[in-house]
DRENDO-1510 file (C-alpha; in Angstrom, 1 decimal, always signed):
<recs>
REC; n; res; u; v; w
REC; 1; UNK; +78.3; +119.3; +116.0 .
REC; 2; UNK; +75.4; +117.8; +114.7 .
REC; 3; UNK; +76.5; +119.1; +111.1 .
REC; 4; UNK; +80.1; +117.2; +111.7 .
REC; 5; UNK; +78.6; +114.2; +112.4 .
REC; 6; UNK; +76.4; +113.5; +109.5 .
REC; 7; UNK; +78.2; +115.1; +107.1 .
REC; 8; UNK; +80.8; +112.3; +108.6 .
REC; 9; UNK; +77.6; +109.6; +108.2 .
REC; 10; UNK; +77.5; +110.8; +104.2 .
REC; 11; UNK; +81.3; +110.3; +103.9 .
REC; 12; UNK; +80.9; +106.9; +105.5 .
REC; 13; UNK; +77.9; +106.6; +102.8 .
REC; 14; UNK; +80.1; +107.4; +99.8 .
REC; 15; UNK; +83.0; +105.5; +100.6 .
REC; 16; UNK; +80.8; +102.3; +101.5 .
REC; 17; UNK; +78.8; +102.5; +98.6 .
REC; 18; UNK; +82.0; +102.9; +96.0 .
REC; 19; UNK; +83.7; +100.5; +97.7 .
REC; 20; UNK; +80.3; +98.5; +96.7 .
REC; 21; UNK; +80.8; +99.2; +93.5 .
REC; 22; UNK; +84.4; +98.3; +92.4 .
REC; 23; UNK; +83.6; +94.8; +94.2 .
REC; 24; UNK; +83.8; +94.9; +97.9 .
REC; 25; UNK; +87.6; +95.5; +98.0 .
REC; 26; UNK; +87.7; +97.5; +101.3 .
REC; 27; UNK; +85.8; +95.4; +102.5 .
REC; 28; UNK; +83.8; +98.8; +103.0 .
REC; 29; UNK; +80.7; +97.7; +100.3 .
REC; 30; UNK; +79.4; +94.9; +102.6 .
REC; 31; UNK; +78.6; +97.7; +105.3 .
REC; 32; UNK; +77.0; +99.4; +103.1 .
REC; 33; UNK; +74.8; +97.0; +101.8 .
REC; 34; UNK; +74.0; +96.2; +105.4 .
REC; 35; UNK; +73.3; +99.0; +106.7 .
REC; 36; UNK; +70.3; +99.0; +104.0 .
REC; 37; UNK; +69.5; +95.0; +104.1 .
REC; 38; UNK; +68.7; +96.1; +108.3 .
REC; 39; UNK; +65.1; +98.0; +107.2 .
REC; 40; UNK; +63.3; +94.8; +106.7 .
REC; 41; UNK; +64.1; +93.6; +110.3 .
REC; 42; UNK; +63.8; +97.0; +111.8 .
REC; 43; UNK; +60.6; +97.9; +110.3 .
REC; 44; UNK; +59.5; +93.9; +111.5 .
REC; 45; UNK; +60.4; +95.4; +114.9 .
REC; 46; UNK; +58.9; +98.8; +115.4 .
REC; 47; UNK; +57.0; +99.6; +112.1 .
REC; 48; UNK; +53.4; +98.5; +114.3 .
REC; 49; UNK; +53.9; +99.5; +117.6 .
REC; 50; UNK; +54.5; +102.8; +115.6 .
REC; 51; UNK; +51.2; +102.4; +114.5 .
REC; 52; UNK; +49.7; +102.0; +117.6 .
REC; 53; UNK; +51.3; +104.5; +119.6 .
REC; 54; UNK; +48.0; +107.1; +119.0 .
REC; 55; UNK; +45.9; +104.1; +120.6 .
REC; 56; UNK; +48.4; +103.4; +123.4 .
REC; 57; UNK; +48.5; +107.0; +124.4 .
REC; 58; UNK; +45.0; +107.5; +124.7 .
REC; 59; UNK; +44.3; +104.1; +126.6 .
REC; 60; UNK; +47.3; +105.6; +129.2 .
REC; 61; UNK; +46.0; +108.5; +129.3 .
REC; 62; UNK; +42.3; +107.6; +130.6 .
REC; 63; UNK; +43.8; +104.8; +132.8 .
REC; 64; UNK; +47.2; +106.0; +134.2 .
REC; 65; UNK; +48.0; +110.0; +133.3 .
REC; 66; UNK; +45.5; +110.5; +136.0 .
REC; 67; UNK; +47.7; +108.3; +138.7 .
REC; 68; UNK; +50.7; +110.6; +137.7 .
REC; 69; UNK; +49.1; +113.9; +138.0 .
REC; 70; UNK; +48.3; +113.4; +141.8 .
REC; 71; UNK; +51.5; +112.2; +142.3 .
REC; 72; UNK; +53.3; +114.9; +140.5 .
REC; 73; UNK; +55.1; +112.7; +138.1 .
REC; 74; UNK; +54.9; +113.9; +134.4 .
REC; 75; UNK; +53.4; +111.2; +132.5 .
REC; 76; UNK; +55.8; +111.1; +129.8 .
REC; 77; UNK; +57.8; +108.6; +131.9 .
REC; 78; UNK; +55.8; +106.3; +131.0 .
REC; 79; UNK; +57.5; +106.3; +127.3 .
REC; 80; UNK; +60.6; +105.0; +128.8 .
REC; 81; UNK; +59.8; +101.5; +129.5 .
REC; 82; UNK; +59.9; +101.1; +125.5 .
REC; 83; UNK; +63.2; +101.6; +123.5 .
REC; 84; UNK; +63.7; +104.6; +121.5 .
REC; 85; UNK; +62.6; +102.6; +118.2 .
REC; 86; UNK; +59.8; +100.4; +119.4 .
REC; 87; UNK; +57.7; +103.3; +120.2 .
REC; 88; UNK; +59.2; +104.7; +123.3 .
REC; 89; UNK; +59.8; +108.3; +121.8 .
REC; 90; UNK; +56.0; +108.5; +120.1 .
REC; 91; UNK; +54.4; +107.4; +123.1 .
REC; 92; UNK; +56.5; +109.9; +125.2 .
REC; 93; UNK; +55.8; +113.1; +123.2 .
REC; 94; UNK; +51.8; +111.7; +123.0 .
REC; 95; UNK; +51.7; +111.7; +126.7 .
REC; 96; UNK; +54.5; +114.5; +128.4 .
REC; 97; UNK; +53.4; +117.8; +130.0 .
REC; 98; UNK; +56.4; +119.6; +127.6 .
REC; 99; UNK; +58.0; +119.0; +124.4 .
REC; 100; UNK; +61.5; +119.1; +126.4 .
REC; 101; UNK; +60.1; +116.5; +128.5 .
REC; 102; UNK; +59.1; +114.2; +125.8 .
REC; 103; UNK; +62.4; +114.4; +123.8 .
REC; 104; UNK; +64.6; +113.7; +126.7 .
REC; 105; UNK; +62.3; +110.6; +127.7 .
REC; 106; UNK; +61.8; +109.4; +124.4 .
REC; 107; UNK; +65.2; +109.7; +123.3 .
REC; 108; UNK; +67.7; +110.0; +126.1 .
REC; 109; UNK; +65.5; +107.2; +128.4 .
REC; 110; UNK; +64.5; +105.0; +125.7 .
REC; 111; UNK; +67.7; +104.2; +124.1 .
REC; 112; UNK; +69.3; +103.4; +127.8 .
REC; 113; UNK; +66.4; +101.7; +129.9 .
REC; 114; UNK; +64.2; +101.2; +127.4 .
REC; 115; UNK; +66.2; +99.5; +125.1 .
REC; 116; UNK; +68.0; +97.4; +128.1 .
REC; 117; UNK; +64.4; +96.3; +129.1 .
REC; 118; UNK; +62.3; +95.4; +125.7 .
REC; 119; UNK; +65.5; +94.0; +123.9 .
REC; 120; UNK; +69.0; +93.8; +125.5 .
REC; 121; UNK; +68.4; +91.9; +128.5 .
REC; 122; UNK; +65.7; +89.3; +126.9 .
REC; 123; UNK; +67.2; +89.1; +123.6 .
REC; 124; UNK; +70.8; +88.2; +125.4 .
REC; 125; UNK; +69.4; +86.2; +128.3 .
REC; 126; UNK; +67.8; +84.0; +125.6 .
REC; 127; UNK; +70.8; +84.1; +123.1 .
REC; 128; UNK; +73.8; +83.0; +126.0 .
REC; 129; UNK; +74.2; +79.6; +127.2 .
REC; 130; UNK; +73.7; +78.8; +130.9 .
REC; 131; UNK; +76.9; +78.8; +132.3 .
REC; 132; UNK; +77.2; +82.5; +130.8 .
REC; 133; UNK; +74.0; +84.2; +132.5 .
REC; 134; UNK; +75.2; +84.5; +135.4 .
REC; 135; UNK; +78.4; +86.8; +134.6 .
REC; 136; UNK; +76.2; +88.5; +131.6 .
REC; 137; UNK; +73.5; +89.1; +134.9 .
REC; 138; UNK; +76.4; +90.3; +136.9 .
REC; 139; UNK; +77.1; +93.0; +133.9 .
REC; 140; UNK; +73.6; +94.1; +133.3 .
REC; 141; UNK; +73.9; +94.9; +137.3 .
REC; 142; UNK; +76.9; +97.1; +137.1 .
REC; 143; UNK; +75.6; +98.7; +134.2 .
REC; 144; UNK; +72.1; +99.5; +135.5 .
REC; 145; UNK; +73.9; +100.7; +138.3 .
REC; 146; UNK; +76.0; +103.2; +135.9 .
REC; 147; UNK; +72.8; +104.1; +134.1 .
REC; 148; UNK; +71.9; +107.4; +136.5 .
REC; 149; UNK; +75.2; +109.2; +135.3 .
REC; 150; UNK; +74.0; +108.3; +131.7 .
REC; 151; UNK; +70.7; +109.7; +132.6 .
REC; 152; UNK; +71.6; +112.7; +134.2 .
REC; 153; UNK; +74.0; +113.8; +131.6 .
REC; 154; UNK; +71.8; +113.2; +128.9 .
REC; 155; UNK; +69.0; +115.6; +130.9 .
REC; 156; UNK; +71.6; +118.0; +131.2 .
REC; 157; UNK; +72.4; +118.0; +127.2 .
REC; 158; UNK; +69.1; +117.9; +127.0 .
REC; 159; UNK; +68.5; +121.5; +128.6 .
REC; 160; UNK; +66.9; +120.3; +131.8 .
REC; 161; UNK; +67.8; +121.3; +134.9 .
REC; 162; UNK; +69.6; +118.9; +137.9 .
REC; 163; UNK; +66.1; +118.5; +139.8 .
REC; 164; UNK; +64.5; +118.5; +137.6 .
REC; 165; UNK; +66.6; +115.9; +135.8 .
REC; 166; UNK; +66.8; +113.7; +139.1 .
REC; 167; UNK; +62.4; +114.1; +139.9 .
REC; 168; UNK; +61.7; +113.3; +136.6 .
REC; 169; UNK; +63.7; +109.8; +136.4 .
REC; 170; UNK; +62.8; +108.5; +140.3 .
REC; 171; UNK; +60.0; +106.2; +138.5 .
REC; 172; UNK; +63.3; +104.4; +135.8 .
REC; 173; UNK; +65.7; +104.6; +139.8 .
REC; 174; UNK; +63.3; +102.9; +141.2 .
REC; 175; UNK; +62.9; +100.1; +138.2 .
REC; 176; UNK; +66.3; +99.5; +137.4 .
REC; 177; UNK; +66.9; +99.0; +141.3 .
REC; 178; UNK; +64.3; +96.0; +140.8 .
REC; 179; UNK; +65.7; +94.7; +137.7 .
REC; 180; UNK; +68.9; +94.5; +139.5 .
REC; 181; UNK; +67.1; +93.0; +142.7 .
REC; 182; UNK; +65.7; +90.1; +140.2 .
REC; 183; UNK; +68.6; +89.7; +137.9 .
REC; 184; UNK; +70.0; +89.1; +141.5 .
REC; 185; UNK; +67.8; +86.9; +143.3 .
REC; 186; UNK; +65.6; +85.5; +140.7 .
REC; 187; UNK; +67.5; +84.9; +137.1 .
REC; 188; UNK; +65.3; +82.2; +136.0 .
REC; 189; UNK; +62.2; +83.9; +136.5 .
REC; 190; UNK; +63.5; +87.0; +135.2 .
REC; 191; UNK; +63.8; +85.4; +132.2 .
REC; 192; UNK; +60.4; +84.2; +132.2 .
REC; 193; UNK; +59.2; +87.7; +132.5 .
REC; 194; UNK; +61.3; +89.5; +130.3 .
REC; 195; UNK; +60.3; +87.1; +127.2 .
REC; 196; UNK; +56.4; +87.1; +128.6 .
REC; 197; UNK; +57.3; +91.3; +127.8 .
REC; 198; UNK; +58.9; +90.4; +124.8 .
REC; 199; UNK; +56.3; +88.3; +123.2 .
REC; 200; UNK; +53.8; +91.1; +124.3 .
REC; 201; UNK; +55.9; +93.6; +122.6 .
REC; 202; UNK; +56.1; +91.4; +119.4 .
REC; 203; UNK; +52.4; +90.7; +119.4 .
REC; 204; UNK; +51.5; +94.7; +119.7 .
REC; 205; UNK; +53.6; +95.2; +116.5 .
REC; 206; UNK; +52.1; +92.1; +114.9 .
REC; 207; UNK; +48.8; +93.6; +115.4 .
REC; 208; UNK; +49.9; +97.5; +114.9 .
REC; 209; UNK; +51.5; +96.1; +111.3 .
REC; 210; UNK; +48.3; +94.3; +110.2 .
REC; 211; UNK; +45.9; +97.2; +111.0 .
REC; 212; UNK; +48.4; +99.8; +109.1 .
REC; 213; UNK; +48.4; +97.3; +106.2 .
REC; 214; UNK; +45.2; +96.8; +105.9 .
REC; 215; UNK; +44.0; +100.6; +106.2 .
REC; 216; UNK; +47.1; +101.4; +103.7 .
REC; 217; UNK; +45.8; +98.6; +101.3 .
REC; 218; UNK; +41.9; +98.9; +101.3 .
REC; 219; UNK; +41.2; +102.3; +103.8 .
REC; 220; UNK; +38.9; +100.4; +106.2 .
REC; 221; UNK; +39.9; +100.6; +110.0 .
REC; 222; UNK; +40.4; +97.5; +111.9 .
REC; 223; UNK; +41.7; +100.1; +114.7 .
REC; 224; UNK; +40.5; +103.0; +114.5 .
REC; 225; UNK; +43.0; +106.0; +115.3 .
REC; 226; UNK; +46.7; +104.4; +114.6 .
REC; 227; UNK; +48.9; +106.5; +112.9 .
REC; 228; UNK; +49.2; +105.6; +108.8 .
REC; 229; UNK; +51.9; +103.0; +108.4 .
REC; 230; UNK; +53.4; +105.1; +105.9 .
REC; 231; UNK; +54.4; +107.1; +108.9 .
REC; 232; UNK; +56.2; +104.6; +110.2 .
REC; 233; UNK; +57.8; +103.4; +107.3 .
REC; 234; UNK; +59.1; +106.9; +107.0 .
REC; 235; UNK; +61.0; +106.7; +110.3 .
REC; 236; UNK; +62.4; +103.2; +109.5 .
REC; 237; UNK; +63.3; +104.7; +106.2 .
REC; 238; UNK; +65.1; +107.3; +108.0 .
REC; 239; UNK; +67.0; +105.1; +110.2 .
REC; 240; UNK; +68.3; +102.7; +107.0 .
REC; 241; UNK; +69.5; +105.9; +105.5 .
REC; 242; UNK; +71.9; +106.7; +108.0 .
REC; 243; UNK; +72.6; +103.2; +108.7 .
REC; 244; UNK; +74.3; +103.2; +104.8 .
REC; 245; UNK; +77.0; +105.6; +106.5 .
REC; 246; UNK; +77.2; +104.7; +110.1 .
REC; 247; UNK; +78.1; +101.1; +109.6 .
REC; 248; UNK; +80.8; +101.8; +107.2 .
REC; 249; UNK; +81.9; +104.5; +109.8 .
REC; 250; UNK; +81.8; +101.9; +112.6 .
REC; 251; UNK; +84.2; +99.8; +110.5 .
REC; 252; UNK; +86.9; +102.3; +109.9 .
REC; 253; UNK; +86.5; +103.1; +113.6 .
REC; 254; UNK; +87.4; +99.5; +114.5 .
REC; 255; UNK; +90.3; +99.4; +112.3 .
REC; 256; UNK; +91.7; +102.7; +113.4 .
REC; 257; UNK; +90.7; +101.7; +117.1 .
REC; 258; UNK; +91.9; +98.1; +117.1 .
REC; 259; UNK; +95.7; +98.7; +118.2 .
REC; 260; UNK; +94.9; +100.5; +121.1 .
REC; 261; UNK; +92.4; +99.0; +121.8 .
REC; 262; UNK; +93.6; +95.9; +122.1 .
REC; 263; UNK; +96.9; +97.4; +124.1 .
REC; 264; UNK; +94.0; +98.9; +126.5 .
REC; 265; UNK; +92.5; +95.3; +126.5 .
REC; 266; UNK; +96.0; +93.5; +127.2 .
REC; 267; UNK; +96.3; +96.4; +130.0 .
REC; 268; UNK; +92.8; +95.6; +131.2 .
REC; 269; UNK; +93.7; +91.7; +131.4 .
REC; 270; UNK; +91.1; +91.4; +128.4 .
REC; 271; UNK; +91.1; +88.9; +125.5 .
REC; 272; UNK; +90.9; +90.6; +121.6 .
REC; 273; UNK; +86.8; +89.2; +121.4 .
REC; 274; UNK; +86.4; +91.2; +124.4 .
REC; 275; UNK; +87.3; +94.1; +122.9 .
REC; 276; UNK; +85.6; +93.6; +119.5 .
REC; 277; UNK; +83.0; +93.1; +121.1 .
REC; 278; UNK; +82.6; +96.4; +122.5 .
REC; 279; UNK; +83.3; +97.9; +118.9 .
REC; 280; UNK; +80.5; +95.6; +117.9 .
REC; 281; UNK; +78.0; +96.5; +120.8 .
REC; 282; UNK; +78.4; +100.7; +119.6 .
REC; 283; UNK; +76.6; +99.1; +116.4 .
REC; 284; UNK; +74.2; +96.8; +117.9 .
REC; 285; UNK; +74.1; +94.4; +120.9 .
REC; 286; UNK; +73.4; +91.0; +119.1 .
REC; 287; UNK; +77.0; +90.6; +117.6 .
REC; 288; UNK; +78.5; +91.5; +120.7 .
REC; 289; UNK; +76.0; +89.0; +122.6 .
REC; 290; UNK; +76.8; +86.1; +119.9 .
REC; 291; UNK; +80.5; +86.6; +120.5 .
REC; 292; UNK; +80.4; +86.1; +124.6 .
REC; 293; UNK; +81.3; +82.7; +124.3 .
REC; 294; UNK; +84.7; +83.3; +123.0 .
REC; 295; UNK; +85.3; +86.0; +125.5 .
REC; 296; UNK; +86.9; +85.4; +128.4 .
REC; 297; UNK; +85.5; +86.1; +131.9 .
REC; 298; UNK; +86.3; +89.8; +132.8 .
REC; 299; UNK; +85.2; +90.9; +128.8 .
REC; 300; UNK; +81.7; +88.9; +129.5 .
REC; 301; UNK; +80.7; +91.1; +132.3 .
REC; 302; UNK; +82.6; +94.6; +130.8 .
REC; 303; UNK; +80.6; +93.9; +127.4 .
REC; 304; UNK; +77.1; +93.1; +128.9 .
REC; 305; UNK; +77.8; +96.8; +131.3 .
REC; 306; UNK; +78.4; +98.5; +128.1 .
REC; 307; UNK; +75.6; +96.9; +126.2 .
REC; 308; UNK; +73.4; +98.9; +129.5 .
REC; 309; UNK; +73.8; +102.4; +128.1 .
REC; 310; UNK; +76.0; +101.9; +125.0 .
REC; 311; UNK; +74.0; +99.6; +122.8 .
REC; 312; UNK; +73.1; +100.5; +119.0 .
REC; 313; UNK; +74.8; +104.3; +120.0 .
REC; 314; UNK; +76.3; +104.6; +116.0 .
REC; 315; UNK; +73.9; +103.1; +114.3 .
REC; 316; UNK; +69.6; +102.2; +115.0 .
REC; 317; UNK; +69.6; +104.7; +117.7 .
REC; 318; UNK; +71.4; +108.0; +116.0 .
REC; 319; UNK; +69.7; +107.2; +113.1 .
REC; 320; UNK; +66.1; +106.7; +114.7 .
REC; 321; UNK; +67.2; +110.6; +116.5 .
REC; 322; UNK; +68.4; +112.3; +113.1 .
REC; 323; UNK; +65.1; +111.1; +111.7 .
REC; 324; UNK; +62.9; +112.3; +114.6 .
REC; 325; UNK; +64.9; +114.9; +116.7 .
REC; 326; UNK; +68.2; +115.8; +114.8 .
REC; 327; UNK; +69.5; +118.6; +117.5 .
REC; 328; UNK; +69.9; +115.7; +120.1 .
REC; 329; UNK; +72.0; +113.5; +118.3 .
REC; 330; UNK; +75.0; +114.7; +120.0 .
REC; 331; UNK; +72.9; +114.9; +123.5 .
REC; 332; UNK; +72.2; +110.9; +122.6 .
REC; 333; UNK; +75.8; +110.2; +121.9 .
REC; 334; UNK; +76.8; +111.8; +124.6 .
REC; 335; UNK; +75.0; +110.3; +127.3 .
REC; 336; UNK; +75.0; +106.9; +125.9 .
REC; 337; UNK; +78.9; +106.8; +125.5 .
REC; 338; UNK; +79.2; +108.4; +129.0 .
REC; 339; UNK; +77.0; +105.4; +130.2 .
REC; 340; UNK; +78.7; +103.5; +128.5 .
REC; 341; UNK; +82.2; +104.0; +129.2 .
REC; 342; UNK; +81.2; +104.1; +133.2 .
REC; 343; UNK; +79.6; +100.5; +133.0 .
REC; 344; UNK; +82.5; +99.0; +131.4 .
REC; 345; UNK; +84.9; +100.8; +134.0 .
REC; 346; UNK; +83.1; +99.9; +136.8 .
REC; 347; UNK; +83.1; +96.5; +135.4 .
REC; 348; UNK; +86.5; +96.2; +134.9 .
REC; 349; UNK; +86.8; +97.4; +138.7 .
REC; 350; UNK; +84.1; +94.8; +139.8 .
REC; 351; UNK; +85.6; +91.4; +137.7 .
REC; 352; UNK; +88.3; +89.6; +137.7 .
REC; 353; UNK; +91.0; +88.7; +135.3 .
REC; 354; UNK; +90.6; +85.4; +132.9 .
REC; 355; UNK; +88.8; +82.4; +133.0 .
REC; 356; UNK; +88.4; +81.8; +129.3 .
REC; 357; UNK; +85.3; +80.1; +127.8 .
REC; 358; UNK; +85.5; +77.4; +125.5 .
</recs>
């Protein structure tokens, strides 16, 4: 499977990048070109905390590893706070008691609560206008409320057992019950907090990209033990790579989907932006966030579900996975989609029909 789908990533590559050359007439070439034009921004994004990771896990390991051994708890866990591509999956393998542990946090956990905790929620909380929090809050809710199916089934694909599967995630229960308890009660100053984390985040990679530039350039240490930033620039690299087939991919996809989806969405009581968006949010959330203002009320709160689980699932995430961990692509998809698909059903259960933004 994991054959069939990037030999279907090259064919998205080819096409893209021949449409590119006879001028763009598909409308084909442009996804191709931006599937490449996305390394400077990722690299901006994960390139240092990449860097860092080495120094991260051994500060974790003298402070908290110990914490988690006396409570059973493999330390690994601790990898899934961070999304998949910010570090998440380095810091996981550093610090898990088994490979198979590692992969499943780093990949299956990071691109789910990871990715809804360093980027989704801050970056949409701070993108939406008032008026819209409240029914984007409403979605993150159902969604984090979806995300133990998405959990459990990527375990599962993972090779984990069900206990196993269920002990090892308690910690990410037990934190996405308080992020719902605060988007709940407390929206303003979860917004605080969340872009407190997010310029903590930024300021880690800001600091992980100096010290790798400068070591690279000249070979003296500001920090000593980070990982060569040529290591990192190889996983970005990896990641653009498939991004020059998956976005192309993602296009036809919409095309081919849009009829039926838009019959699902006229079933659902859905407006068409409403279900664009949810094409858009498989390739990354910010489109899908920018576009909330034209959706109407039900597609706010079944986009920001998806966006939970769903998020980046054909493009950053499977590409930061092929680079890193190729026999869990399918494992990623799988759970992601799953997670997915449940949020947005259960948020078209949950919301009601209408209400139109301006």
């Amino acid at each position: 499977m994991n054959t069939i789908i990037m030999w279907t990533m090259a064919a998205g590559a080819v096409i893209g990048g021949v449409d590119k050359i006879f001028g763009n007439r598909l409308g084909l070439g442009k996804r191709f070109e931006e599937g490449f034009l996305l390394l400077g921004a990722t690299a901006l994004s994960m390139a240092g905390i990449i860097c860092l990771t080495p120094l991260l896990s051994m500060l974790l390991k003298a402070a908290v590893v110990p914490l988690c051994g006396r409570s059973g708890l493999d330390p690994g866990i601790l990898g899934g706070i961070l999304a998949i591509d910010m570090g998440g999956y380095q810091l996981s393998m550093e610090l898990a008691g088994t490979p198979a542990v590692g992969r499943y946090v780093g990949i299956v956990i990071g691109a789910t609560f990871g990715c809804t905790v360093t980027f989704t929620i801050p970056v949409g909380m701070g993108m939406i206008s008032g008026k819209e929090r409240p029914l984007f809050a409403k979605g993150m809710l159902i969604g984090l409320g979806m995300m133990p199916i998405s959990l459990l089934i990527g375990g599962l694909s993972c090779g984990l057992r069900v206990m196993e599967v269920l002990y090892l995630t308690l910690p990410i229960f037990v934190l996405s019950l308080m992020l719902m308890a605060g988007i709940r009660f407390f929206p303003d100053h979860m917004i605080k907090g969340f872009g407190y984390f997010a310029a903590g985040i930024g300021f880690l990679t800001t600091l992980g990209l100096i010290a790798g530039a400068v070591e690279y350039m000249t070979g003296f240490q500001i920090l000593k033990g980070i990982a060569p930033i040529e290591d990192a620039m190889a996983v970005v690299s990896s990641i653009g790579v498939v991004m020059l087939g998956s976005l192309p991919v993602a296009e036809m996809l919409r095309r081919i989907l849009e009829k039926p989806l838009n019959w699902i969405g006229g079933k659902t009581g859905m407006n068409g932006n409403s279900v664009a968006g949810l094409l858009m949010g498989i390739v990354s959330p910010v489109p899908a966030i920018a576009m909330m203002k034209e959706m109407d009320t039900r597609g706010k709160v079944v986009n920001a579900a998806f966006l939970v689980c769903g998020a980046s699932a054909l493009a950053a995430h499977m590409g930061f996975t092929y680079g890193t961990e190729p026999e869990l692509v399918v494992p990623l998809l799988i759970s992601k989609l799953a997670g997915g698909l449940c949020g947005a059903g259960a948020a078209v259960l949950l919301s009601r029909k209408g209400g139109c933004a301006d």
